[in-house]
Each structure stands twice: as structure tokens, then as C-alpha cells.
C-alpha positions as CSV (number, residue, x, y, z in Angstrom):
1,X,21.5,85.8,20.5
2,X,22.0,88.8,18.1
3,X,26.0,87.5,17.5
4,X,24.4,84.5,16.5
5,X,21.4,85.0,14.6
6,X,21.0,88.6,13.2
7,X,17.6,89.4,14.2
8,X,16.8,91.8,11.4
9,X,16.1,88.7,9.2
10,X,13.9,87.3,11.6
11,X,11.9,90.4,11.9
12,X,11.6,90.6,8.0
13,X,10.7,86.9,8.0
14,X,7.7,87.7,10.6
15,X,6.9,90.8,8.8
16,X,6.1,89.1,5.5
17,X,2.4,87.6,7.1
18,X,-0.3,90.3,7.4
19,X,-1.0,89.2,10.8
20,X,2.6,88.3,12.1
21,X,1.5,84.7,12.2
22,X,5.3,82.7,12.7
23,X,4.4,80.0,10.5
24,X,7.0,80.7,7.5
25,X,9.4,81.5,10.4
26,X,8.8,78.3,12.1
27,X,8.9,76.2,9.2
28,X,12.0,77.8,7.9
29,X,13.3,76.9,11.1
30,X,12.4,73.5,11.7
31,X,14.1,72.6,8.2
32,X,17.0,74.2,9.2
33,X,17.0,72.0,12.6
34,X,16.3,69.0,10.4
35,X,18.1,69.4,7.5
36,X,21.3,71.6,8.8
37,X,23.2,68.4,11.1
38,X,23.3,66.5,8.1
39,X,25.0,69.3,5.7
40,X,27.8,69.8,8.5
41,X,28.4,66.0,8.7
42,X,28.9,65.9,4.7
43,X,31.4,68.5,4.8
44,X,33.1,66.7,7.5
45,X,32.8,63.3,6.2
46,X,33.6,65.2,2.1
47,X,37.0,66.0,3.8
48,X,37.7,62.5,5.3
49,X,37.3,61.2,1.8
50,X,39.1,63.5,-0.3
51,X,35.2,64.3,-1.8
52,X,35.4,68.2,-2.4
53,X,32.6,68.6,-4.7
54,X,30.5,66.8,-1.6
55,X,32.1,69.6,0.8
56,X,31.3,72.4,-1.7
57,X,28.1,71.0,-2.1
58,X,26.6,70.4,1.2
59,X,28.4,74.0,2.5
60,X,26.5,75.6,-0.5
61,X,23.0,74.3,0.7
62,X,24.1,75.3,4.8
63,X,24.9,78.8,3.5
64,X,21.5,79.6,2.0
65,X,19.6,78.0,4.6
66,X,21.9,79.8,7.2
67,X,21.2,83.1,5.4
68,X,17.6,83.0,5.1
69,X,17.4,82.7,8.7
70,X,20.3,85.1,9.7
71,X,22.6,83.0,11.4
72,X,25.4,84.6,9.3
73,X,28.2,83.2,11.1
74,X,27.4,80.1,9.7
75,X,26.7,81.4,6.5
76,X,30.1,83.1,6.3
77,X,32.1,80.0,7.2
78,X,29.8,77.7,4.6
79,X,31.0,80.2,1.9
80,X,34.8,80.4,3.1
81,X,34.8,76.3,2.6
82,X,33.0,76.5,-0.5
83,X,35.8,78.9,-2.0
84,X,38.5,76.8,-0.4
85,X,36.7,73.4,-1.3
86,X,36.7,74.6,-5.2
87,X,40.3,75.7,-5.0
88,X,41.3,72.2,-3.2
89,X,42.5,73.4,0.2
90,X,42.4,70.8,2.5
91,X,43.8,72.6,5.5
92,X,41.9,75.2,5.0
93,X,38.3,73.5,4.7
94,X,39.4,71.1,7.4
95,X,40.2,74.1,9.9
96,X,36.6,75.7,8.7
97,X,34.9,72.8,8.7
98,X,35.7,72.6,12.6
99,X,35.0,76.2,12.8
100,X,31.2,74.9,11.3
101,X,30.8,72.5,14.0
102,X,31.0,75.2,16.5
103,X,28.8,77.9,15.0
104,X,26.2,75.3,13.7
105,X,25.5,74.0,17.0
106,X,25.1,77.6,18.3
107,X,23.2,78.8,15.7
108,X,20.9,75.6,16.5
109,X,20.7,75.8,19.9
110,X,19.7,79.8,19.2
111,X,17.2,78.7,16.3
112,X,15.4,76.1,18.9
113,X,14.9,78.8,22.0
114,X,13.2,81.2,18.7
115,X,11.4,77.9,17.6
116,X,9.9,77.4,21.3
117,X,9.2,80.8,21.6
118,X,7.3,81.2,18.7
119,X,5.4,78.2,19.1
120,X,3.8,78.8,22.2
């Protein structure tokens, strides 16, 4: 999990409650799970439709919610298509952008089993 999700943030997240209660963890999470297929689907469908400032957009919002909950492979490719989305790279963003799929659905399937754990 730790190439993943960088487990340092996670431990800082928990630290913030007095008594380690998860819930700002949790919650931060389940917006991610919620929120974080629909950002990679807008770059993907920004890039079918010529729609950079969609790309740029969407990868903007992935990459801070990505960051606040350490899964900075993610992070790193939402900035790389943000740069190359402003700049009007298409090959570039579309190669990232299939890059994103990948690490988005680990980082997910990462950010559920930390979900589940904490919620028991």
C-alpha cells in the first residue's frame, strides 16, 4: 500500500483528532471514492472532445483531493496533465490520462481496504 498511498499523510490526518477518532480520515476518503471516478472520466471524456480547460479542470480538483490523502501517484499524473492540458498537448494528456485510469483505480481500491479498516 505504501507505493500507493504514502502513509505519512494518513498518519497526520489521524493525528489531527485528540483522540485518534478516523472521522476526518474517513470522510476525506469517502469523498474521494465518490467524487474521484467522475474527475478521471472528465479528463477522458475533455480529451475526446478537444475540451482542455475540462481536462485541466477536473485533473486540478483529482490532484488536491489525491494529495490530501497521499495517494501521490495520482497526484503527480493530475499535475503532469494539467501542465500538458494548458500547453495543448494532446498526446501527451491522452497517454497520462490512461496512465490516471490505472493509478486511480489503485489508489481506490487502496483507499477502500483503509476505509473498511477504519470503520470497523
Amino acid at each position: 500500500m505504501d507505493q500507493v498511498l504514502d502513509m505519512s499523510v494518513v498518519e497526520e490526518l489521524l493525528s489531527l483528532s485528540d483522540d485518534g477518532d478516523p472521522e476526518l480520515l474517513l470522510d476525506l476518503i469517502q469523498m474521494f471514492l465518490d467524487d474521484g471516478p467522475a474527475k478521471v472520466q472528465a479528463v477522458h471524456e475533455g480529451l475526446a472532445t478537444g475540451d482542455f480547460d475540462k481536462v485541466e479542470r477536473a485533473a486540478h480538483s483529482l490532484k488536491g483531493s489525491s494529495g490530501n490523502l497521499g495517494a501521490r501517484l495520482v497526484q503527480d499524473t493530475c499535475e503532469r496533465i494539467q501542465l500538458s492540458s494548458r500547453a495543448r498537448r494532446f498526446d501527451e494528456s491522452r497517454d497520462l490520462a490512461g496512465r490516471l485510469r490505472d493509478q486511480f483505480a489503485a489508489a481506490e481500491t487502496a483507499l477502500r481496504h483503509l476505509h473498511d479498516a477504519y470503520k470497523s
